[in-house]
C-alpha positions as CSV (number, residue, x, y, z in Angstrom):
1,X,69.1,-45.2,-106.3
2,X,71.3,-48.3,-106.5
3,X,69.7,-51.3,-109.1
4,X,69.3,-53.7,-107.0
5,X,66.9,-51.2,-105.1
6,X,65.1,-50.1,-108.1
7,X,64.5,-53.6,-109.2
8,X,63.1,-54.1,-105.4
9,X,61.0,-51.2,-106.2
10,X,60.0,-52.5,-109.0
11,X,58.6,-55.9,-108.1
12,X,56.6,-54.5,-104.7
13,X,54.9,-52.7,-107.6
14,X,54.3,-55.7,-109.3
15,X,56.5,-55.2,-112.9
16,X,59.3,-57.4,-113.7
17,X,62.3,-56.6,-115.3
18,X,62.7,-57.9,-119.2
19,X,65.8,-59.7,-120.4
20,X,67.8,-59.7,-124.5
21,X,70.3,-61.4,-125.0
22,X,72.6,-58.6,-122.7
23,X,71.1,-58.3,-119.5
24,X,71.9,-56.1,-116.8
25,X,73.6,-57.2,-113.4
26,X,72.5,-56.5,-109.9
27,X,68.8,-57.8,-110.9
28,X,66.6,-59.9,-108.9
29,X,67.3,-62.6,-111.2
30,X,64.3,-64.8,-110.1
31,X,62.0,-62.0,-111.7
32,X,63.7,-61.7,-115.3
33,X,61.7,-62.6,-118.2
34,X,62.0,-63.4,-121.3
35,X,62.0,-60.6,-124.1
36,X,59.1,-59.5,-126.4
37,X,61.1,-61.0,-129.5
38,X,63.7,-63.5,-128.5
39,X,62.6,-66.3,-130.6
40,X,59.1,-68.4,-130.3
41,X,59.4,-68.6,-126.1
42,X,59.3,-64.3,-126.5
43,X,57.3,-63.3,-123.8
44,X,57.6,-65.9,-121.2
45,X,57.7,-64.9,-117.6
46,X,58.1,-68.0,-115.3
47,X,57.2,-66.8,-111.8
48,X,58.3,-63.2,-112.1
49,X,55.3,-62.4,-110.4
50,X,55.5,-64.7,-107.7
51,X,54.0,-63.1,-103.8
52,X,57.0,-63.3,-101.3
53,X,55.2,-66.3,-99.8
54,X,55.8,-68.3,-103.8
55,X,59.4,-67.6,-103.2
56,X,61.8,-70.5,-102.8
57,X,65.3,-71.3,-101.8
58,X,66.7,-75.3,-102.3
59,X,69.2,-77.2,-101.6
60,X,67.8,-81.1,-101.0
61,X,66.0,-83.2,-103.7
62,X,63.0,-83.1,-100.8
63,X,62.9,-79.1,-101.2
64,X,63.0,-78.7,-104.6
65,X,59.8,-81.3,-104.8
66,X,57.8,-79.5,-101.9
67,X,58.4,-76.0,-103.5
68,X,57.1,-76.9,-107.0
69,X,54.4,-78.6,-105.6
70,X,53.3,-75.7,-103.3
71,X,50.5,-73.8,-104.2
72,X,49.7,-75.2,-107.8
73,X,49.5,-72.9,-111.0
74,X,50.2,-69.8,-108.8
75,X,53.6,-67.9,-110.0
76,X,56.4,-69.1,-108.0
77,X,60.2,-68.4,-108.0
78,X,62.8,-71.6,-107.0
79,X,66.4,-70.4,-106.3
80,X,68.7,-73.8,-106.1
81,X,71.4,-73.7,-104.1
82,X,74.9,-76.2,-104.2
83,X,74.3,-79.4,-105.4
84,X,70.6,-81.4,-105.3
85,X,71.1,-85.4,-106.1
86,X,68.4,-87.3,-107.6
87,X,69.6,-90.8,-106.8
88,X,68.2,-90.5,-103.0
89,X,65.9,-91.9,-100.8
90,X,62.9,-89.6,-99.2
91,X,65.4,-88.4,-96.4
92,X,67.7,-87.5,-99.3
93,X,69.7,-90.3,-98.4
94,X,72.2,-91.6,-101.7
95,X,70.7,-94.8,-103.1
96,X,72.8,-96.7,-105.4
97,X,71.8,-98.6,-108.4
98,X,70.9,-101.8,-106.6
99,X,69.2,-99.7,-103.9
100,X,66.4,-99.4,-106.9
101,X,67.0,-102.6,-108.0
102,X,64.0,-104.9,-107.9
103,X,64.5,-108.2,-106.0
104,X,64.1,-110.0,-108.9
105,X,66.1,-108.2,-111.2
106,X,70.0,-108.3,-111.8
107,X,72.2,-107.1,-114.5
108,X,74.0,-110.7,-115.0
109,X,70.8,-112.6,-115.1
110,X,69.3,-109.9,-117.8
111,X,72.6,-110.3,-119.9
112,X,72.5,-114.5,-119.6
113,X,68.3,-114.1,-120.4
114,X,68.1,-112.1,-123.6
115,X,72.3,-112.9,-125.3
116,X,70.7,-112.5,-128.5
117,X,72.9,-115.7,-129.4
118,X,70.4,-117.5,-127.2
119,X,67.1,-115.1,-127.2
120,X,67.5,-114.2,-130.8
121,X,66.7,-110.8,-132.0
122,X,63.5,-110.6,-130.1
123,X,62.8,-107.7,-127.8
124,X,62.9,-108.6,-124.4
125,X,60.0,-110.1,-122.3
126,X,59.0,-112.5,-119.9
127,X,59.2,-111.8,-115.6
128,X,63.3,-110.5,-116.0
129,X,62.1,-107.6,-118.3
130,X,58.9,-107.3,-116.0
131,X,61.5,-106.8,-113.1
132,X,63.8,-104.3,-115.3
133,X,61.1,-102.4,-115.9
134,X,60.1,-102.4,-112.2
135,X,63.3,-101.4,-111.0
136,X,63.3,-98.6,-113.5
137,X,60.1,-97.0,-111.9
138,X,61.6,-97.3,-109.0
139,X,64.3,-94.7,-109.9
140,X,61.7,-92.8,-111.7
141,X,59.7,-92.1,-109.0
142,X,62.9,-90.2,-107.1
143,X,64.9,-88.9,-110.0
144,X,62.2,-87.3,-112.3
145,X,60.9,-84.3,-110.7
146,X,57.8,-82.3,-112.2
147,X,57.6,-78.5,-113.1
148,X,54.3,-77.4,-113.4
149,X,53.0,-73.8,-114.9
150,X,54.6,-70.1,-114.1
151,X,57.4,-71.6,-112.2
152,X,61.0,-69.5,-112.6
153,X,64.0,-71.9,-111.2
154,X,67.4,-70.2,-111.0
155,X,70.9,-71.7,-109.9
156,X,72.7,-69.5,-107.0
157,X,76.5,-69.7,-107.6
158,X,76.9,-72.7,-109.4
159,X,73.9,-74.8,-108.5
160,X,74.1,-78.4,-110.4
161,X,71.0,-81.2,-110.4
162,X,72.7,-84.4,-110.4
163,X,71.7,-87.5,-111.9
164,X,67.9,-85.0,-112.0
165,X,65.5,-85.2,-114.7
166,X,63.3,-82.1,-115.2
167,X,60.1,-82.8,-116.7
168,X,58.4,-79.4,-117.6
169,X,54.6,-79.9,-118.3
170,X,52.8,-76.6,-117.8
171,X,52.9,-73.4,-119.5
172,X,55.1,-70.4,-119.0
173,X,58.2,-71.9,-117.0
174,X,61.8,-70.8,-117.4
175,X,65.1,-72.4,-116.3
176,X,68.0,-70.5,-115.3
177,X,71.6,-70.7,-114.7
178,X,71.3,-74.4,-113.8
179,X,74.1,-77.2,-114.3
180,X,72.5,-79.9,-115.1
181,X,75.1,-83.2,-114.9
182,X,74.7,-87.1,-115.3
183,X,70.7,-87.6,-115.5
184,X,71.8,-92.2,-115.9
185,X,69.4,-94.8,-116.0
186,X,70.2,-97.8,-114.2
187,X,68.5,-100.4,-116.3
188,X,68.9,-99.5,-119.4
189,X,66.8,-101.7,-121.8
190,X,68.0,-104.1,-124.3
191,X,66.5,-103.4,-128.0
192,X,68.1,-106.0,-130.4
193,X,65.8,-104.2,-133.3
194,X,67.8,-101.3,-133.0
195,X,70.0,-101.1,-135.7
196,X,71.7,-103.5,-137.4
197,X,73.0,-105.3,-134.2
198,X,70.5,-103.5,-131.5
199,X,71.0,-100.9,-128.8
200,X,71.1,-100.2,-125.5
201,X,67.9,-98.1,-124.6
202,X,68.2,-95.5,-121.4
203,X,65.1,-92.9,-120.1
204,X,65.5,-89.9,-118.1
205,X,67.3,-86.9,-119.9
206,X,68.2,-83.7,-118.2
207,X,65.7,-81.8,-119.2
208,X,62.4,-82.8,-120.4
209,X,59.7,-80.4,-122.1
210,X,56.7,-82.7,-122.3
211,X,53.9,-80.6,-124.0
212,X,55.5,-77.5,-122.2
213,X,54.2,-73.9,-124.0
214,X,56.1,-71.0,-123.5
215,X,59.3,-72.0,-121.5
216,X,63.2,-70.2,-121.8
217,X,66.1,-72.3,-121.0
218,X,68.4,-69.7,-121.1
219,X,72.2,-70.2,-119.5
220,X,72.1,-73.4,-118.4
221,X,75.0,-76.1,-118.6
222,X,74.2,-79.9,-119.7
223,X,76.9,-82.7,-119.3
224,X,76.9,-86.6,-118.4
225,X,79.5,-84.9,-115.5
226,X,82.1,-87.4,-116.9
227,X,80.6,-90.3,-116.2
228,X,80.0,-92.0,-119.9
229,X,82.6,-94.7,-120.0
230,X,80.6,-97.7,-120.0
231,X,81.4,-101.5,-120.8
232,X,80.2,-103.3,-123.7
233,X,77.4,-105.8,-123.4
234,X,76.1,-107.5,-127.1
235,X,78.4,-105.8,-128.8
236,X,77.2,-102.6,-128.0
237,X,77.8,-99.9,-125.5
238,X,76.0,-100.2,-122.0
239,X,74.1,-97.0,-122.8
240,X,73.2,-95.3,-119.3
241,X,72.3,-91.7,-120.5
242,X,69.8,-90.3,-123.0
243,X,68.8,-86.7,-124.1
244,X,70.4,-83.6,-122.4
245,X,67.4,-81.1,-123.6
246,X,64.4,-82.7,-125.1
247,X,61.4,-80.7,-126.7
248,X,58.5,-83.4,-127.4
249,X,54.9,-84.3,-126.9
250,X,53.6,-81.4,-128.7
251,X,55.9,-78.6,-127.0
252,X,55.3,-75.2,-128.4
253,X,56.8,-72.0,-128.3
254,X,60.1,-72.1,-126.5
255,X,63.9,-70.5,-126.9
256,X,67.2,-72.1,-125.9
257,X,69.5,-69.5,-125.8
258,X,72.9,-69.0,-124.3
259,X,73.5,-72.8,-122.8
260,X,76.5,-75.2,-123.1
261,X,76.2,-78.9,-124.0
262,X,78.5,-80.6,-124.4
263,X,80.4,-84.2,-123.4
264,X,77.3,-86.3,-124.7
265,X,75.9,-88.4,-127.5
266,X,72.3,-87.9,-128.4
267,X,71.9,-84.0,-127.8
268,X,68.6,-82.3,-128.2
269,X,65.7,-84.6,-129.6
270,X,62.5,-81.7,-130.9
271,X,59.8,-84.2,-131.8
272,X,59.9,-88.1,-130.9
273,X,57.7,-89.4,-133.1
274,X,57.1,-89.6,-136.9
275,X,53.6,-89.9,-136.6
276,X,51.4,-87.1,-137.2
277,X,49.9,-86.7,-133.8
278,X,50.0,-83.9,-131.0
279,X,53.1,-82.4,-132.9
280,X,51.6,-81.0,-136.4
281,X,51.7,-76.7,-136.2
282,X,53.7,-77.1,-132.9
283,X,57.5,-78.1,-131.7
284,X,58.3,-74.1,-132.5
285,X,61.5,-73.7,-131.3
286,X,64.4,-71.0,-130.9
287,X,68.0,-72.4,-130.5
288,X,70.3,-69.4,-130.4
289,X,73.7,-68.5,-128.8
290,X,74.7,-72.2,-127.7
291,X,77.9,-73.6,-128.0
292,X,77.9,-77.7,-128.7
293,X,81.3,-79.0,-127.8
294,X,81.8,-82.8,-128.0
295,X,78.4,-83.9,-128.8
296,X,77.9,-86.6,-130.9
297,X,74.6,-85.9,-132.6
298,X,70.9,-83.9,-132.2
299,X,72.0,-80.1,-132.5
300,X,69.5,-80.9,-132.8
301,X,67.0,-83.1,-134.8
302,X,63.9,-82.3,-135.7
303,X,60.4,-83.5,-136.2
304,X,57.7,-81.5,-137.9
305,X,58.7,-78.4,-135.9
306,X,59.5,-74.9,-137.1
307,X,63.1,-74.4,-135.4
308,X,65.2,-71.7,-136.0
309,X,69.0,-72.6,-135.1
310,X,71.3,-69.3,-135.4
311,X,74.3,-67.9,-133.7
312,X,75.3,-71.5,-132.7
313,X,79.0,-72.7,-132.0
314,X,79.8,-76.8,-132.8
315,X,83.0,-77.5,-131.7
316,X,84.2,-81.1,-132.4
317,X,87.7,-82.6,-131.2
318,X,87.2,-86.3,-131.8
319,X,85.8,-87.7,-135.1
320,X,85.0,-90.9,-133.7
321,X,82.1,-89.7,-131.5
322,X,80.8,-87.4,-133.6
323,X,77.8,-88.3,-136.1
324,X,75.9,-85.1,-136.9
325,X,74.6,-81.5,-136.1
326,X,71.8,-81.0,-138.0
327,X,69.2,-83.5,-138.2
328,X,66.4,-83.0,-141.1
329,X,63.9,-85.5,-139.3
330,X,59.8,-86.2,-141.0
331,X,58.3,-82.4,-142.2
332,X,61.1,-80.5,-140.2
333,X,61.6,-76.5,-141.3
334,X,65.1,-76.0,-140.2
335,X,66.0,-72.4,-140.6
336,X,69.7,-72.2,-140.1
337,X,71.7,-69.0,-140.1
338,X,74.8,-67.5,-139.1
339,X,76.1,-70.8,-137.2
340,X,80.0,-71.7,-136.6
341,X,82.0,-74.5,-136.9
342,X,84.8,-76.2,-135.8
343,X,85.5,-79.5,-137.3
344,X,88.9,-81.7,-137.9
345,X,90.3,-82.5,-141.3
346,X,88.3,-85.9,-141.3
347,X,85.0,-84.7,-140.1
348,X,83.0,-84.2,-144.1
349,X,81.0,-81.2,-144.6
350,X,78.4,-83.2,-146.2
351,X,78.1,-85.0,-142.6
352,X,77.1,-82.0,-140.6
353,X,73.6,-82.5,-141.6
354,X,71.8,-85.6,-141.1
355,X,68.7,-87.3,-143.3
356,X,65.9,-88.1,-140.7
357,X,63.0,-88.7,-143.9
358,X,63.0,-84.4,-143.9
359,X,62.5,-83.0,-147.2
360,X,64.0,-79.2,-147.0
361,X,66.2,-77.2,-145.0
362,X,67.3,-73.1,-144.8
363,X,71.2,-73.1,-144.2
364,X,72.9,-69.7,-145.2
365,X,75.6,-67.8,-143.4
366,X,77.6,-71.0,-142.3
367,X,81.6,-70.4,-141.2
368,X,83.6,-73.4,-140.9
369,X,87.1,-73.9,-139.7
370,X,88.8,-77.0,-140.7
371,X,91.5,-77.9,-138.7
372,X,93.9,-74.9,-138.2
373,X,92.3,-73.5,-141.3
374,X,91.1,-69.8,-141.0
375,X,87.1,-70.2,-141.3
376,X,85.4,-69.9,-144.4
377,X,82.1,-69.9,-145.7
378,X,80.5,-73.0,-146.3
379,X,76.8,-74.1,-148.1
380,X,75.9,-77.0,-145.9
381,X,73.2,-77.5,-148.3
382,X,75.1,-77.8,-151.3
383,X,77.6,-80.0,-149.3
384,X,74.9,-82.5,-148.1
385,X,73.3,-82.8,-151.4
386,X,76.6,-83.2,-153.1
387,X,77.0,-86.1,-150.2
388,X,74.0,-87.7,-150.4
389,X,70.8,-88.9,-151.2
390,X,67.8,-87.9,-151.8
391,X,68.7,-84.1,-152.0
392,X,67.2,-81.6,-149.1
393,X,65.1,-78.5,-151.0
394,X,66.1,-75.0,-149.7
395,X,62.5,-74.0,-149.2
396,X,61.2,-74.3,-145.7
397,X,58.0,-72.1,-146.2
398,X,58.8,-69.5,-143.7
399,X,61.2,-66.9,-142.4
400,X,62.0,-65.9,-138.5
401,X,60.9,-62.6,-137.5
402,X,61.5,-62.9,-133.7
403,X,65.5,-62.4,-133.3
404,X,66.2,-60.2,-130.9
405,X,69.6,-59.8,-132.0
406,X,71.9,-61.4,-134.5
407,X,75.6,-61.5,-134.7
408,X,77.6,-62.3,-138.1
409,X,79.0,-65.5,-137.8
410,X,82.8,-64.9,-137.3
411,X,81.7,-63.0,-134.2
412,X,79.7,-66.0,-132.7
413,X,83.0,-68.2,-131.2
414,X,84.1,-65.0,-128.9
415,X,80.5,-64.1,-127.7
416,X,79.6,-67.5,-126.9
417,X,82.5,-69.0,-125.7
418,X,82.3,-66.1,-123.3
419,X,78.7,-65.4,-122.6
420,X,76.9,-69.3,-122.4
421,X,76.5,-71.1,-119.8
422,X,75.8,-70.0,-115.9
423,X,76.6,-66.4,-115.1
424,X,79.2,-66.7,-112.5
425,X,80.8,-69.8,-113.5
């Protein structure tokens, strides 16, 4: 009996087919979940279980919507097909930026109202902010799309969501060889409190986890799509994108394995706040198998969570863009292991980690090639405390059991510049 039979076989009799980090082909790849111990997500099963009648296939913004909103809570399965664009209208008609716009809202009267030489460094308010913020809930309301509990979306031959955010709320959801590309805002927000001379603020990432439990975003590809070069307004970039993959509001058990990200700034964000809220015994989080290539920060930073970062590849070309990998944010427990780099002669080691008021971080196994250096290995604690100030303690009061597999780190830049990302691509 051929596979692809067997696995038919196998879901008529309602069992689904289990996934490591080497799957087989020919699958029904809809009904794959996630293995018993690939980090904290092990065990998630989307909609493998889905009835025939749960089973989806997209290819318009209006789709994807009705099939996640069918049947609430019941398993279902959402194959994506070619390329679904957020910025449209409820035809899936393209709207531009001024198609959101509010009427009483322009980018030239914004810039003339709050010129901090005039306005001061004062956050923004008044009916010109009012009328940002409206026309940002106007694009809202079509680019952020929901994904509610037991819910399985898969890519078909290069399937990208375009200028898409998806904000995963329910339990037990995995995302699947998706491209995910150039999630902008169109009215960014002015934040002169921002730093020393203020920021430009965006929403919408690529991928939201907003108290999501249980969810695998497993070989997926995040980008801005090439669309970062903005202007300067203030001083300071126009910033139009956020997040790629963000893990906050209390998110629990979930596994990133086997993605590329890459062409962005602020990366993956795993807590948002340094209050002691909804996040305190949660945020656990397995980031394995990724390759980070031209990022410049948040691979990723942490809050409070216990996040286990092994068998990563950074890759970074231009020094000017890049900030940090590791970010040691308010009661993080980094446990880092068996990760590679690839940094120029100028990057420092002492800047691949980043001091976010953390206290401790696990680093052991690192490999880092400098330049057109052979790799070697490389204490990333020892370099950061040698660096800086206050010192990070090695002790982060626990040790992963759920790896699935683990590779030494001189074998990581092969397997993952080979195996991340979509199947297929």
């Amino acid at each position: 009996m051929r596979w692809k039979a067997f696995a038919g076989c196998l879901t008529l009799l309602g069992l689904t087919l289990t996934a490591g980090p080497a799957e087989a082909h020919g699958h029904d790849p809809g009904r794959v979940v996630l293995g018993a111990h690939d980090g904290w997500g092990a065990g998630t099963t989307g909609g493998a279980t889905a009835a025939p009648a749960d089973v989806h296939t997209v290819s318009k913004r209006s789709e994807l919507v009705a099939a996640l909103a069918s049947h609430p809570g019941a398993p279902k399965i959402v194959y994506v097909r070619g390329t679904i664009e957020g910025n449209v209208d409820a035809r899936d008609r393209p709207v531009s930026c001024d198609g959101f716009a509010d009427p009483a809202y322009t980018l030239p009267a914004y810039l003339a109202a709050y010129d901090p030489a005039t306005w001061g460094k004062v956050e923004p308010s008044g009916p010109l902010e009012e009328a940002r913020a409206r026309s940002q809930a106007n694009q809202a309301a079509q680019v952020v799309v929901d994904v509610g509990p037991n819910t399985t979306i898969y890519g078909l031959g290069g399937a990208t969501l375009h200028g898409l955010t998806l904000r995963v709320t329910g339990d037990n959801v995995i995302l699947r060889n998706l491209r995910f590309s150039d999630a902008h805002d169109c009215f960014p927000q002015w934040d002169p409190l921002d730093g020393a001379d203020g920021n430009w603020n965006s929403e919408y990432d690529n991928v939201d986890l907003v108290g999501a439990t249980h969810v695998w975003v497993n070989h997926d590809e995040f980008s801005d799509g090439g669309n970062d070069s903005q202007p300067a307004y203030f001083g300071r970039k126009y910033e139009v994108h956020d997040g790629l993959l963000d893990i906050v509001n209390g998110s629990d058990l979930v596994t990133v394995s086997d993605n590329r990200l890459h062409d962005h700034d602020k990366t993956m964000l795993i807590g948002n706040t340094d209050k002691p809220t909804y996040d305190v015994g949660k945020l656990r989080v397995t980031v394995h198998h990724n390759v980070f290539s031209e990022i410049g920060q948040r691979a990723p930073r942490v809050r409070y969570g216990q996040v286990h970062v092994y068998d990563n590849l950074y890759v970074v070309r231009d020094p000017a863009a890049y900030a940090y990998s590791l970010g040691v944010g308010v009661e993080s427990r980094i446990y880092a292991e068996n990760n590679f780099f690839r940094i120029p002669a100028s990057v420092p080691l002492g800047a691949l980690v980043e001091y976010w008021k953390g206290t401790v971080l696990h680093a052991t196994g690192t490999l880092v090639s400098v330049g057109s250096q052979r790799p070697r290995p490389v204490d990333l604690l020892a370099e950061y405390n040698a660096a800086n100030d206050p010192d990070l303690g090695p002790d982060v009061g626990w040790t992963p059991t759920l790896v699935d597999r683990m590779d030494p780190a001189w074998a990581v830049p092969a397997r993952v510049l080979t195996g991340a990302g979509p199947e297929g691509r």
